[in-house]
C-alpha positions, 0 to 999 in steps of 0.5 A: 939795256938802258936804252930800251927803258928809256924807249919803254918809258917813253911810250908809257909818258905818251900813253898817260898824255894821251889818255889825259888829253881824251880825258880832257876833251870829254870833261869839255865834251860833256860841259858844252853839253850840260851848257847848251841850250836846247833850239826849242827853247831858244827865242827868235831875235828880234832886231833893236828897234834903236837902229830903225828910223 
């Protein structure tokens, strides 16, 4: 009997980390998000001048 709660545990532990790893990665999904910035908003390079003789 103690085999099957070991079994039942088990998956219970591997269900609370897969559900705190999908956490995880829409926490980081929405920060690159709220860091991003838009491509309108963004200014063409323009290449140093120091390296031109």
């Amino acid at each position: 009997m103690s085999g099957q709660g070991d079994a039942a545990s088990e998956s219970i532990g591997e269900q609370v980390e897969a559900a705190e790893r999908e956490a995880a990665k829409q926490r980081l999904l929405a920060q690159a998000e709220a860091d991003r910035i838009p491509a309108e908003d963004t200014t063409r390079a323009v290449p140093d001048r120091r390296w031109r003789r």
